[in-house]
C-alpha positions as CSV (number, residue, x, y, z in Angstrom):
1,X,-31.2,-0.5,-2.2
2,X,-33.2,-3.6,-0.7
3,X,-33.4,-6.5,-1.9
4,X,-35.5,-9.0,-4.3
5,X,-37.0,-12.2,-3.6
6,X,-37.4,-15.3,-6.4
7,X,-39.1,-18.5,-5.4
8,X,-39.6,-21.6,-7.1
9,X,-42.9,-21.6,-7.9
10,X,-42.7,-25.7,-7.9
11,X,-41.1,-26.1,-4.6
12,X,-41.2,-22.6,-2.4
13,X,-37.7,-22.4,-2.5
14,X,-36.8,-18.8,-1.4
15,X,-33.1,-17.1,-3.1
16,X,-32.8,-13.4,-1.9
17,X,-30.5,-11.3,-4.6
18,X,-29.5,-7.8,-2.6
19,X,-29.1,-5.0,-5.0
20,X,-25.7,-3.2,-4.9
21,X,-24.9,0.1,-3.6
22,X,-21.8,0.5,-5.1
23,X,-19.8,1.8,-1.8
24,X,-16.8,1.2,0.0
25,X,-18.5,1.2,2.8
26,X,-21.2,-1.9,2.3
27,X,-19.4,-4.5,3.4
28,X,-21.0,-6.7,0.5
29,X,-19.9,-4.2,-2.1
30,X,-16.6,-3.2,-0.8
31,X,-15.3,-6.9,-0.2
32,X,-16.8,-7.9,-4.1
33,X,-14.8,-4.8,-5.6
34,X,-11.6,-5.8,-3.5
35,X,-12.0,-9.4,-4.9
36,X,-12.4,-8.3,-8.4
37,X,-9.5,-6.1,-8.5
38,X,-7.6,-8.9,-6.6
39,X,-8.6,-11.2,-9.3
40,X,-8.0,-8.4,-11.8
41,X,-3.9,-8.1,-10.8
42,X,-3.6,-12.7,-9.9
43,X,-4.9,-12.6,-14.0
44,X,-1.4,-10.7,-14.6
45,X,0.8,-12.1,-11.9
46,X,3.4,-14.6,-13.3
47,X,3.3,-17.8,-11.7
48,X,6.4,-17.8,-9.9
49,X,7.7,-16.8,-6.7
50,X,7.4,-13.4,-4.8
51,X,8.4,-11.4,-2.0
52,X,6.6,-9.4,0.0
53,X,8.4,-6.0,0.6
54,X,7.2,-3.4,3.2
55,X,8.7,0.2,3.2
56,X,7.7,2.8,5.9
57,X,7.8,6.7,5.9
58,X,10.0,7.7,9.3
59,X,8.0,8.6,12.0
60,X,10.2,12.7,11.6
61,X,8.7,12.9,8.4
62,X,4.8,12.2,9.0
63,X,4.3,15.5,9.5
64,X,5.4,17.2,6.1
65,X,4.2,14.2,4.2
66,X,0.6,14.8,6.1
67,X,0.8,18.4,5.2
68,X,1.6,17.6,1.6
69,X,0.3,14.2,1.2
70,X,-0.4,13.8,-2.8
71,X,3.3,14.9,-3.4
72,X,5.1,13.0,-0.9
73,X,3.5,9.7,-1.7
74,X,3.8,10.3,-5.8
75,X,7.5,10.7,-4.3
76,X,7.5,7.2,-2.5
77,X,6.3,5.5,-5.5
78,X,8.5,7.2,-7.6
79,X,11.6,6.2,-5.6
80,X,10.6,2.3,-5.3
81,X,9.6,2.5,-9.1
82,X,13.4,3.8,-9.3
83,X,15.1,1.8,-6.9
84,X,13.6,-1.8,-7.3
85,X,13.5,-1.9,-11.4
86,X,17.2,-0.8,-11.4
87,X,18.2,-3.5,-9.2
88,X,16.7,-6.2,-11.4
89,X,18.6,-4.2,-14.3
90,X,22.1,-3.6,-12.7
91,X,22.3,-6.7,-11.0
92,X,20.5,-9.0,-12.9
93,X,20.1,-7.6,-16.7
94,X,16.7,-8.3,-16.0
95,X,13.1,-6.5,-16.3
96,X,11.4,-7.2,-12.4
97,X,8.1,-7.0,-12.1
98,X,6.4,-5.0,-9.0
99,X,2.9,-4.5,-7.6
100,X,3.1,-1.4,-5.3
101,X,0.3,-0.4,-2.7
102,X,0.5,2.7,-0.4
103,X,-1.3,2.1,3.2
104,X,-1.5,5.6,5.1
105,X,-2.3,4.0,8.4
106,X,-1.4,0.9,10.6
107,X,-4.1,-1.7,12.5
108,X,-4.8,1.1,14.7
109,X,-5.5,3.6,12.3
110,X,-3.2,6.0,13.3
111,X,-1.0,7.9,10.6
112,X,1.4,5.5,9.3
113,X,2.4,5.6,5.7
114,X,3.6,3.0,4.1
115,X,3.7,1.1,1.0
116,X,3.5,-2.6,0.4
117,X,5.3,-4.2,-2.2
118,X,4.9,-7.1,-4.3
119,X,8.0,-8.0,-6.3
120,X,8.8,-11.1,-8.5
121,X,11.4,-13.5,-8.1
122,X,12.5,-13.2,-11.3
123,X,12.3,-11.8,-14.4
124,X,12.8,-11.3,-18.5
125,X,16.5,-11.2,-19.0
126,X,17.4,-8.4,-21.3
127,X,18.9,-10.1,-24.1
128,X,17.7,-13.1,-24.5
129,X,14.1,-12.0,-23.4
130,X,13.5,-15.8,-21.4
131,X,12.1,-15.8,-18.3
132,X,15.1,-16.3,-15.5
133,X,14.1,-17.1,-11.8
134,X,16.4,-16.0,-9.0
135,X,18.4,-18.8,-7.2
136,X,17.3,-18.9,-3.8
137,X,14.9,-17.4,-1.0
138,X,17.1,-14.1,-1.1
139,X,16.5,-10.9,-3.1
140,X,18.7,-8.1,-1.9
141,X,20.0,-6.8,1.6
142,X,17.8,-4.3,4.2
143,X,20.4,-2.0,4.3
144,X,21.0,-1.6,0.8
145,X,17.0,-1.1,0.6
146,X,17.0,1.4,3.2
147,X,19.7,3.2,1.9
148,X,19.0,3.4,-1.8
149,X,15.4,4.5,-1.1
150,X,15.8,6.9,1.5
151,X,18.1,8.7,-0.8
152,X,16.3,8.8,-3.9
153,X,13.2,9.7,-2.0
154,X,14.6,12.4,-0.6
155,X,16.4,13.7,-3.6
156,X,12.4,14.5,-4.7
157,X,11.6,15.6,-1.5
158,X,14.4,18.1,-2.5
159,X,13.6,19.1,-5.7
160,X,9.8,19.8,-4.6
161,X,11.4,22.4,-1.4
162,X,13.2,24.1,-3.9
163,X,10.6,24.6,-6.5
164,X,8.2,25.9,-3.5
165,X,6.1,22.9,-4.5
166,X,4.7,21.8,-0.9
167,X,4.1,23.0,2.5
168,X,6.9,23.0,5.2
169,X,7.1,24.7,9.1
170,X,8.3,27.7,8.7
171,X,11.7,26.3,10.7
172,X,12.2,24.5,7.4
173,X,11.2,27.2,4.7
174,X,15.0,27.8,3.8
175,X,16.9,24.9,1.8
176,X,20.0,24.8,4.3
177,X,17.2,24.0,7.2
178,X,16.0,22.1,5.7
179,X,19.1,19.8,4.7
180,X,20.2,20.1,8.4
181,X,16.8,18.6,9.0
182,X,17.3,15.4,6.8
183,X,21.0,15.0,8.0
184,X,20.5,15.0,11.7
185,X,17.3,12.4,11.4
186,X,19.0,10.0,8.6
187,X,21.0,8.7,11.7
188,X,17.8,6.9,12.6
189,X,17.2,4.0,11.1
190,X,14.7,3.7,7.7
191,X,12.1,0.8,8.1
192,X,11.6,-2.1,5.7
193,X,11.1,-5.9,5.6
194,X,11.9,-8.4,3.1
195,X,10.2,-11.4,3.6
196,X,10.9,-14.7,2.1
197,X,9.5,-15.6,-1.0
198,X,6.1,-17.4,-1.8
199,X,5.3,-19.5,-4.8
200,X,1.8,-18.9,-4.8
201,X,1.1,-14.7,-5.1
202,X,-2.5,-15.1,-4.7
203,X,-2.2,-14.8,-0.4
204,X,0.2,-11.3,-0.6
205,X,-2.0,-9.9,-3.4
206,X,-5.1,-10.5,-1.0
207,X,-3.8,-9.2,1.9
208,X,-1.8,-5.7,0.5
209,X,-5.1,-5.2,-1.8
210,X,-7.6,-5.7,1.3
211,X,-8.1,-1.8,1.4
212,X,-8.4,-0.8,-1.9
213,X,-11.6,-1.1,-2.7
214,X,-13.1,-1.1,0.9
215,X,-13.3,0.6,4.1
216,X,-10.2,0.4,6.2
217,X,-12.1,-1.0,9.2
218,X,-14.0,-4.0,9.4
219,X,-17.0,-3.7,10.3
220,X,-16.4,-6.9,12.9
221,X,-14.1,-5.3,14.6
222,X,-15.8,-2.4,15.9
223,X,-17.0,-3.3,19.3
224,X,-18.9,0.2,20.3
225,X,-20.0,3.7,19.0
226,X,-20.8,5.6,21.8
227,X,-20.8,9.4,22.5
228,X,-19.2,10.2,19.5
229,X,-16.9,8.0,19.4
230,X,-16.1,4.4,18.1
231,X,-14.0,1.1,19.6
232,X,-12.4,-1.3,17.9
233,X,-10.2,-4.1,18.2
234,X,-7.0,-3.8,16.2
235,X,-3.5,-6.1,15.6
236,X,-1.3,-4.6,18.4
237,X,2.0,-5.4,16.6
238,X,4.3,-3.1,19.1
239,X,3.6,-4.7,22.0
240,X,4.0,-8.3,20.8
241,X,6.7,-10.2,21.0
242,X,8.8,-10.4,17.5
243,X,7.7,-13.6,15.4
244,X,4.2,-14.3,17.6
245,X,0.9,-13.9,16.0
246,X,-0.3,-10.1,17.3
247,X,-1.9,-9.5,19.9
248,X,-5.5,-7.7,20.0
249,X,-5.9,-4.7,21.7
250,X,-8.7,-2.1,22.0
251,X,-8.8,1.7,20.8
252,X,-11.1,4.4,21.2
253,X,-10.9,7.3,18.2
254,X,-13.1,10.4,17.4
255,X,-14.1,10.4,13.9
256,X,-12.9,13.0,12.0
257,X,-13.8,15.8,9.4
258,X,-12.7,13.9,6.4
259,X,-15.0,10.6,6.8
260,X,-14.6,8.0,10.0
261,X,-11.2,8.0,9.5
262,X,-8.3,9.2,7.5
263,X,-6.8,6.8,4.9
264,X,-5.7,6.1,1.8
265,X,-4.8,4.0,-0.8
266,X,-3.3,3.9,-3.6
267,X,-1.9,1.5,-6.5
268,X,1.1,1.4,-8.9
269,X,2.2,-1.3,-11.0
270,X,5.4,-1.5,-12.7
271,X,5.5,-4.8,-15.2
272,X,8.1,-6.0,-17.9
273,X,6.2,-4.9,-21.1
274,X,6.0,-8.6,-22.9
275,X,3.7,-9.2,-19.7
276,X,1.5,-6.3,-19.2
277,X,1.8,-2.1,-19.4
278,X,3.8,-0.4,-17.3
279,X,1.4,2.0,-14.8
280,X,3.6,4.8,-13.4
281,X,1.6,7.5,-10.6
282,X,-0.5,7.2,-8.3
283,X,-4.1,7.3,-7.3
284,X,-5.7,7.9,-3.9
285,X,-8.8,6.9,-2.1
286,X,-9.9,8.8,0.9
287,X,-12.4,7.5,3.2
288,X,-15.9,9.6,3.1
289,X,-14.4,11.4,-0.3
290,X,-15.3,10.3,-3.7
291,X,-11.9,9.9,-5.4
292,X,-10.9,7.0,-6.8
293,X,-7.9,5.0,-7.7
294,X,-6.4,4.6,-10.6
295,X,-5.3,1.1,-12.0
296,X,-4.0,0.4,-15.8
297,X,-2.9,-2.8,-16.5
């Protein structure tokens, strides 16, 4: 730790080199990682348009995923690596190209899983194997989203009750319960966004990467850590007005057991093979744990 000093010895002039610590936490060595593996994933990004996709876990279902959290979010990137790939196939006879990143918390740190999705606006036609771009700003509808993934993630959902594979209350131990459970909540809507396309990849990369590498709260937005617990300034998206920049608002949280505060992150990529290999899973980083994610390109 520390640092080491060289000077000129013509001139005086000081340079100060910090030595590396390695952890998510050091603002200096967390924010290098995160641009290295930002620059890692640009190096394999095609230079053509993409969306940024968001998909959120229901608010009725934050419980069971928080009680089996490894298996539920394998399960959300399984559906999207499902759902988004056949699109590109059935629609367009094409291989798509997506960069997948699961964030377990929103600004405020509270449990909020969700994954954000990068997805190309285009991609190698089937046949021919030429790059084809999709006419347009569109990609597909939110309601065919929301629908399509809610159902295949739920058919694993599914298959992990009836195997026993993960932790429910015990008012939904019994498969029929359970099935009443899902088909009295799916009348609520399923969240997701589809934004517009961007030419230049580089700026959604940045931002859905920000966490991977790093801790999931600035250290410039903490304000005070007092008595045990900290303050911090976070985007306060729900009560701003739809289409303004957020708002800031102030929040006062405990630490917990696992680290300052629970989150994760985790990374798939799924790639048309003439581009780069095809990364299926997911891997998980928990603040205060050493685990690490998991990224084959």
């Amino acid at each position: 730790m520390g640092y080491a000093t060289y000077a000129c010895e013509e001139c005086g002039e000081q340079h100060y080199m910090y030595r590396s610590c390695g952890h998510r936490f050091c603002p200096t060595c967390g924010t290098a990682a995160t641009s290295r593996w930002a620059d890692n994933i640009l190096h394999n990004v095609l230079n053509i348009k993409h969306h940024h996709v968001v998909v959120t876990l229901p608010a009725w279902l934050r419980d069971i995923a928080h009680r089996n959290e490894r298996a539920v979010y394998d399960a959300m990137f399984s559906a999207v690596g499902e759902v988004i790939p056949g699109w590109f196939r059935y629609k367009h006879q094409m291989e798509g190209g997506m960069i997948a990143v699961l964030h377990t918390a929103g600004s405020d740190l509270k449990y909020h899983p969700h994954l954000h999705l990068v997805v190309t606006g285009g991609g190698i036609k089937q046949e021919s194997k030429e790059m084809k771009l999709l006419e347009g700003a569109y990609l597909f509808r939110h309601e065919w989203l929301k629908k399509r993934f809610r159902w295949v993630f739920q058919q694993r959902l599914l298959a992990l009750h009836t195997h026993g594979q993960y932790k429910t209350p015990k008012r939904l131990a019994d498969r029929v319960d359970f099935l009443r459970f899902l088909k009295v909540h799916n009348e609520r809507d399923w969240v997701v966004s589809i934004q517009e396309p961007l030419q230049n990849a580089e700026s959604i990369v940045r931002y859905v990467g920000r966490y991977t590498k790093r801790a999931c709260l600035s250290e410039y937005k903490i304000e005070e850590v007092k008595d045990e617990h900290v303050t911090f300034r976070y985007n306060d998206y729900r009560n701003t007005p739809k289409g303004q920049k957020p708002k800031e608002a102030l929040l006062r949280r405990k630490p917990t057991t696992k680290g300052i505060f629970p989150y994760s992150s985790g990374v798939s990529i799924f790639a048309p093979s003439a581009f780069a290999g095809v990364f299926v899973g997911a891997g998980f980083q928990l603040c205060g744990i050493n685990s690490c994610s998991r990224l084959t390109l």
